[in-house]
N, CA, C and O atoms as a GROMACS GRO file, in nm:
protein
  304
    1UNK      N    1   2.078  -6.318 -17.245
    1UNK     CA    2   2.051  -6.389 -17.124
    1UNK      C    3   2.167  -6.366 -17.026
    1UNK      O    4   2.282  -6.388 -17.066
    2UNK      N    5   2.145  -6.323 -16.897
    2UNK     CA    6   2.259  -6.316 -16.804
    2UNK      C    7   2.300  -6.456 -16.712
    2UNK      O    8   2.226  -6.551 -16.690
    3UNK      N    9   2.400  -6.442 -16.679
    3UNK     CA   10   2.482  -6.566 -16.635
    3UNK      C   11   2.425  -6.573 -16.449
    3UNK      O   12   2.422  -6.480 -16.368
    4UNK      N   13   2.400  -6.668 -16.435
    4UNK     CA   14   2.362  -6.667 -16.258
    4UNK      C   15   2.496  -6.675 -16.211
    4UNK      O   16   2.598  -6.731 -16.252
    5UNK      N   17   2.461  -6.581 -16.081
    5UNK     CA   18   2.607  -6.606 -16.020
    5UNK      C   19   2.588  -6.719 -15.907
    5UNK      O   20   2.484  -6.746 -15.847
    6UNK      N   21   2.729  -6.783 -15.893
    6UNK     CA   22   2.752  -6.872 -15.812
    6UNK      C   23   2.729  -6.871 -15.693
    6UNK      O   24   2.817  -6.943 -15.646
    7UNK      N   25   2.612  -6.805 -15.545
    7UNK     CA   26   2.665  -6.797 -15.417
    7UNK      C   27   2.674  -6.902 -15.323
    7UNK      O   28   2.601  -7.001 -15.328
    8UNK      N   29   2.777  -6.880 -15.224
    8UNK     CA   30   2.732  -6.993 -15.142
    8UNK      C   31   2.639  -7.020 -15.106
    8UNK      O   32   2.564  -6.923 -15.122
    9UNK      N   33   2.588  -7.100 -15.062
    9UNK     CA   34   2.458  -7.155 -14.933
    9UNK      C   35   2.499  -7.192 -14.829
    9UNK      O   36   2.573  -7.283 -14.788
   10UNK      N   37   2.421  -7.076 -14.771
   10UNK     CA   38   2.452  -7.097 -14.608
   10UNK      C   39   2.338  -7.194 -14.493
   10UNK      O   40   2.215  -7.199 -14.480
   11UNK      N   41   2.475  -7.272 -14.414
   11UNK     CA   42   2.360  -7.382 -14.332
   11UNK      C   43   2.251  -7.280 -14.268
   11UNK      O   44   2.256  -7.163 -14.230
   12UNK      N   45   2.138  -7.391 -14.274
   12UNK     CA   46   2.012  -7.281 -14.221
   12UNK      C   47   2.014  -7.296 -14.074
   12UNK      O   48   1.928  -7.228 -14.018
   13UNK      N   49   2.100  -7.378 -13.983
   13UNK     CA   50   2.180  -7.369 -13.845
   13UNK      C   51   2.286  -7.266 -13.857
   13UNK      O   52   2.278  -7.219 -13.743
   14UNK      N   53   2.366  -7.208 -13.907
   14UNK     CA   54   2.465  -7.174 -13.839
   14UNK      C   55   2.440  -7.031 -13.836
   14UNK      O   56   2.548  -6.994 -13.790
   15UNK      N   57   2.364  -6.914 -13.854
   15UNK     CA   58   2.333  -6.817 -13.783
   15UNK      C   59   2.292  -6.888 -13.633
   15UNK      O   60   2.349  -6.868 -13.525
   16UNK      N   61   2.230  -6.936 -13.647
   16UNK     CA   62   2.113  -7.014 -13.530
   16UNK      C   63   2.252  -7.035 -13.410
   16UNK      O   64   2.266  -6.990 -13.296
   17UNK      N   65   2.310  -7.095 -13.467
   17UNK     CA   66   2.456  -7.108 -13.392
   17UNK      C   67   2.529  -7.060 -13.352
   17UNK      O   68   2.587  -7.103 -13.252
   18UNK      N   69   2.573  -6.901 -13.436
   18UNK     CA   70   2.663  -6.828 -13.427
   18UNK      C   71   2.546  -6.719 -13.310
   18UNK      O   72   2.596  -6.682 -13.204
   19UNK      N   73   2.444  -6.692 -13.331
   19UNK     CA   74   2.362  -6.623 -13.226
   19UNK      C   75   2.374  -6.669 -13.104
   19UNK      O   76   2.434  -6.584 -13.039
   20UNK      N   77   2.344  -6.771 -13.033
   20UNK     CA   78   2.334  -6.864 -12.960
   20UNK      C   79   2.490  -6.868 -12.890
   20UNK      O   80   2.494  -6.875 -12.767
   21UNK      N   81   2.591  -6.865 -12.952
   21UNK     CA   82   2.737  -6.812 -12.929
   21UNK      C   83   2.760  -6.714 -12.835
   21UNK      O   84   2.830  -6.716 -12.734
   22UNK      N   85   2.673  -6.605 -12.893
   22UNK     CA   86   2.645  -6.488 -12.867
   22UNK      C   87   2.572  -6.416 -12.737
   22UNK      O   88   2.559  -6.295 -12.717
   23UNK      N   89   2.523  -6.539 -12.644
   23UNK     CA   90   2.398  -6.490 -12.547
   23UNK      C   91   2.518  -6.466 -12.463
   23UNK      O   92   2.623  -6.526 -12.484
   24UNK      N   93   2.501  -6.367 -12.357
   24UNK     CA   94   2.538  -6.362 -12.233
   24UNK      C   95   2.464  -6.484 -12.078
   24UNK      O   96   2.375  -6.458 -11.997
   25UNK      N   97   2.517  -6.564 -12.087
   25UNK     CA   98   2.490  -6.663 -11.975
   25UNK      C   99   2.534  -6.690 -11.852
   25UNK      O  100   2.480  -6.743 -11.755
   26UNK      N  101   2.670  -6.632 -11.876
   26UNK     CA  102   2.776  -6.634 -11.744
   26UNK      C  103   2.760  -6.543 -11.666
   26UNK      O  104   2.767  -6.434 -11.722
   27UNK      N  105   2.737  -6.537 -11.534
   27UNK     CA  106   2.705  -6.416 -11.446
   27UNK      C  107   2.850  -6.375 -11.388
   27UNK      O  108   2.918  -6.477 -11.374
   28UNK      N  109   2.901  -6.288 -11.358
   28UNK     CA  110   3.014  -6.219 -11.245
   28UNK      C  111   2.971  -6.122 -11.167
   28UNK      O  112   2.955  -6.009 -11.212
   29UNK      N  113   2.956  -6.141 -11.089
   29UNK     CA  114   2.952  -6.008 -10.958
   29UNK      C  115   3.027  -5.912 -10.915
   29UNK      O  116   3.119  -5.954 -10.845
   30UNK      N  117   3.026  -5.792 -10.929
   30UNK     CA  118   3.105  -5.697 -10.891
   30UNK      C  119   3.056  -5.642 -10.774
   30UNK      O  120   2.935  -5.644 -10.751
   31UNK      N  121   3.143  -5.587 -10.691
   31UNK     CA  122   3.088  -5.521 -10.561
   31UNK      C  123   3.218  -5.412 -10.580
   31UNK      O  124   3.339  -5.428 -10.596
   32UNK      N  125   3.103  -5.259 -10.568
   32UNK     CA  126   3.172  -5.130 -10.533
   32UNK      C  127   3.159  -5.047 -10.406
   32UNK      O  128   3.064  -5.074 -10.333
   33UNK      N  129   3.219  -4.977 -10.382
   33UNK     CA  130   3.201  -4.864 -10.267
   33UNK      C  131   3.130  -4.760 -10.290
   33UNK      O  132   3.047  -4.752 -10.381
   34UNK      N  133   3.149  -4.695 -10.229
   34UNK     CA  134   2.968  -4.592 -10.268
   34UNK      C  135   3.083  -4.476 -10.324
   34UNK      O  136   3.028  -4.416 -10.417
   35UNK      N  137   3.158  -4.446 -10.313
   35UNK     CA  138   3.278  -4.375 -10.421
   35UNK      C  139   3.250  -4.406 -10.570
   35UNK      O  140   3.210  -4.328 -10.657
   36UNK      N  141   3.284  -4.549 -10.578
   36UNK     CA  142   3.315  -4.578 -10.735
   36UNK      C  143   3.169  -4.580 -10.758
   36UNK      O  144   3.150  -4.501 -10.851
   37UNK      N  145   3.069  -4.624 -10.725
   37UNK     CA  146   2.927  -4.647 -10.781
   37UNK      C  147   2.855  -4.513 -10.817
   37UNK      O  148   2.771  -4.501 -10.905
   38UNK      N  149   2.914  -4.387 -10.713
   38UNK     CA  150   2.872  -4.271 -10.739
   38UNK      C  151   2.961  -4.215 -10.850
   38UNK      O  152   2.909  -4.139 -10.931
   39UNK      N  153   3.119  -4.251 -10.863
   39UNK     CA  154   3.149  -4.197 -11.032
   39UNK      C  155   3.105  -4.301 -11.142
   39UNK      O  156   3.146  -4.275 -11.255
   40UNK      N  157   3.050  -4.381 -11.132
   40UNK     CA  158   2.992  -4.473 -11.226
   40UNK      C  159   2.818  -4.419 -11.283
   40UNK      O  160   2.772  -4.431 -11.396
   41UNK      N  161   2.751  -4.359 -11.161
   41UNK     CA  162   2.647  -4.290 -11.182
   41UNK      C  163   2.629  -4.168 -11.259
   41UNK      O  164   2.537  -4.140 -11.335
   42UNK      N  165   2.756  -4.085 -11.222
   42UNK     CA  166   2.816  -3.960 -11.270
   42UNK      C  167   2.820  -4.013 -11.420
   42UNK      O  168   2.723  -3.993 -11.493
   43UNK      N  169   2.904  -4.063 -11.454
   43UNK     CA  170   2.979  -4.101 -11.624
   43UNK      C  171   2.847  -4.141 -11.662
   43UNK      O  172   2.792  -4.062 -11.739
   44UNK      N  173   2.785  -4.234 -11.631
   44UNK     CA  174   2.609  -4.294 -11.684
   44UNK      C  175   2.538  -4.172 -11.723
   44UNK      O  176   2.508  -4.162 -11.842
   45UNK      N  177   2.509  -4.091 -11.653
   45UNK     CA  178   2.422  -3.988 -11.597
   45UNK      C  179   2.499  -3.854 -11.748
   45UNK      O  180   2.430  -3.801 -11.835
   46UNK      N  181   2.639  -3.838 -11.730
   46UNK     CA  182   2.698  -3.782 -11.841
   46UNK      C  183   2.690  -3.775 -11.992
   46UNK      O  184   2.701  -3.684 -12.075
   47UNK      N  185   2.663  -3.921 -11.996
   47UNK     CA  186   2.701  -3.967 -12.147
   47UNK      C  187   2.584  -4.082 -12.170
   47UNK      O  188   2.598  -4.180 -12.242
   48UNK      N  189   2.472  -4.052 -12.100
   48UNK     CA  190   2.327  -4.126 -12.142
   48UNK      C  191   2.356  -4.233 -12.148
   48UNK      O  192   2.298  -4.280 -12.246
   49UNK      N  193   2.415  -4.307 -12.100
   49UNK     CA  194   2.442  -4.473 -12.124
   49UNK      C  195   2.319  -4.516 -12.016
   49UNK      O  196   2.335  -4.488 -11.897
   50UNK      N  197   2.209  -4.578 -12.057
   50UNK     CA  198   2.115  -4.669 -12.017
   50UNK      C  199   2.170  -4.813 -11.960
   50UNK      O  200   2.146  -4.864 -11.851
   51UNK      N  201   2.268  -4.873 -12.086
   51UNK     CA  202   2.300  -4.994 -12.000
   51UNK      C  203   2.434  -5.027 -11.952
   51UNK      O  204   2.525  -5.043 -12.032
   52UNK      N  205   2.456  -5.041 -11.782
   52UNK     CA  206   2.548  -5.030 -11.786
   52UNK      C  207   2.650  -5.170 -11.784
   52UNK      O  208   2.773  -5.173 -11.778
   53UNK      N  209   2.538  -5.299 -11.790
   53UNK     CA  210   2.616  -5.405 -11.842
   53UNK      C  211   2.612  -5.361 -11.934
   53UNK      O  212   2.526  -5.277 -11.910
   54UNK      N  213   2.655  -5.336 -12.103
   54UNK     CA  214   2.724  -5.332 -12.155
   54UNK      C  215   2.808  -5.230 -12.178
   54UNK      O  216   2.872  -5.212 -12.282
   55UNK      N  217   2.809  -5.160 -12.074
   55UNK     CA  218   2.921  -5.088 -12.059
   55UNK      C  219   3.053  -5.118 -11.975
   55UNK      O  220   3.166  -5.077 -12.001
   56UNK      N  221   3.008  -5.210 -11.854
   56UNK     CA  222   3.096  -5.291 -11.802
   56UNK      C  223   3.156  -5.350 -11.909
   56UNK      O  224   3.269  -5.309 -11.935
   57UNK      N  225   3.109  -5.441 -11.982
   57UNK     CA  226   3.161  -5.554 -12.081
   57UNK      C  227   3.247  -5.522 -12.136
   57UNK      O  228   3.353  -5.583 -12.150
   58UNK      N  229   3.208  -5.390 -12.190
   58UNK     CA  230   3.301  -5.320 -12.299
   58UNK      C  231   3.426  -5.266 -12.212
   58UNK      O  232   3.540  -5.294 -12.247
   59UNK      N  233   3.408  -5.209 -12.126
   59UNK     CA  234   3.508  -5.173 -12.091
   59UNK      C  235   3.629  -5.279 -12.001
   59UNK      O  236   3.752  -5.278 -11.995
   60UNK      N  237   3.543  -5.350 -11.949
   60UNK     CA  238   3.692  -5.502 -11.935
   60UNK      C  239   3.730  -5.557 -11.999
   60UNK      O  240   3.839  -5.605 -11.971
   61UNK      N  241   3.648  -5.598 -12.169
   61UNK     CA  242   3.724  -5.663 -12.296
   61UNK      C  243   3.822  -5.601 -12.323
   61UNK      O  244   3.923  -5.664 -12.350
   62UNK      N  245   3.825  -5.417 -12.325
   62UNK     CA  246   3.910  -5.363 -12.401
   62UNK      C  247   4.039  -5.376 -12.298
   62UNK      O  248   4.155  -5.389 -12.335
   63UNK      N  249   4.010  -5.371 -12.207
   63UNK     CA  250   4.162  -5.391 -12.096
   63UNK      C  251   4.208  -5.500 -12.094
   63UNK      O  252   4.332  -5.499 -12.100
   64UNK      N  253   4.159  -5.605 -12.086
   64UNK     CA  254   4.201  -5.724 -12.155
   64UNK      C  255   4.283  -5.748 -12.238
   64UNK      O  256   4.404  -5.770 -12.227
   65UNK      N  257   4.200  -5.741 -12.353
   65UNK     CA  258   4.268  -5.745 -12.523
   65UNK      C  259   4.365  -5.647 -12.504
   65UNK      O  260   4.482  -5.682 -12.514
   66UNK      N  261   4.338  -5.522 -12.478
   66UNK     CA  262   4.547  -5.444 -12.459
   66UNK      C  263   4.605  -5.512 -12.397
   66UNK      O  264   4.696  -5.577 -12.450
   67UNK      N  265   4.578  -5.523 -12.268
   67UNK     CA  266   4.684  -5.633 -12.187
   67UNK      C  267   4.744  -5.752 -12.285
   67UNK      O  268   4.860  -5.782 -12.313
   68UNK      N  269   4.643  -5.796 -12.317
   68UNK     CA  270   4.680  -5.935 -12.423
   68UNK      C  271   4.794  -5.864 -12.583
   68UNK      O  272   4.902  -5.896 -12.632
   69UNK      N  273   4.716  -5.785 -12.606
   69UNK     CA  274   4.773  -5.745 -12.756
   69UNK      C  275   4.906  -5.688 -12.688
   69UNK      O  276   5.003  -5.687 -12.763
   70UNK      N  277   4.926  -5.639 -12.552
   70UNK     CA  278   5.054  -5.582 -12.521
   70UNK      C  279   5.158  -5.681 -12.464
   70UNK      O  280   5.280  -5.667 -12.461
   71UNK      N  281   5.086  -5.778 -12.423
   71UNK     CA  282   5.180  -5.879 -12.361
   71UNK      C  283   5.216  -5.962 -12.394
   71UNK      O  284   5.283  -6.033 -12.318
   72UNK      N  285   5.176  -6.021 -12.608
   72UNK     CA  286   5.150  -6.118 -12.648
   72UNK      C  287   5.301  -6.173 -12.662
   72UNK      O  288   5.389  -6.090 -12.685
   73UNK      N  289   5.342  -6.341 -12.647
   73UNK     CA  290   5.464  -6.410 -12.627
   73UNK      C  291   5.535  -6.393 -12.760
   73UNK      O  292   5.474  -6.404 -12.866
   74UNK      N  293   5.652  -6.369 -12.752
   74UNK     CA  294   5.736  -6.364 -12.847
   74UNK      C  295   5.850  -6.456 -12.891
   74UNK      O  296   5.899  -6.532 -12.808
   75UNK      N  297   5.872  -6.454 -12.953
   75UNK     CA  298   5.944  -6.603 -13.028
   75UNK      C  299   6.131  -6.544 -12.981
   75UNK      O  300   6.200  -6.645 -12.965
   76UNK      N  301   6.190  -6.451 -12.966
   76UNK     CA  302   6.333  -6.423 -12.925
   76UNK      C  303   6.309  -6.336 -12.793
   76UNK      O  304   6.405  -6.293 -12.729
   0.00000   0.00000   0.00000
């Protein structure tokens, strides 16, 4: 006879929760010049990216988080 293993149980909310975490709700507006919108079309148009909110997203988290991971406060 084999031994059952122990797993947790997970609340049947907290996917529900952690998804829901997850929505994009907050709007920001960007406004470009017909310069940057036309190399933004270019790079899209390059590298098949369909969406370019999440390409925005991605690319201001990551400048962010360096900024942050580069600037983080130090104790001396």
């Amino acid at each position: 006879m084999r031994k059952k293993k122990n797993t947790p149980k997970l609340d049947p909310g907290f996917m529900d929760r952690q998804r829901m975490d997850l929505v994009h709700n907050n709007r920001q507006v960007v406004y470009l010049n017909k310069m940057e919108l036309a190399a933004i079309d270019e790079y899209c148009r390059q590298f098949k990216i369909t969406s370019r909110s999440a390409m925005y997203r991605k690319a201001i988290m990551e400048t962010i988080l360096r900024g942050l991971d580069e600037n983080h406060p130090t104790l001396f």
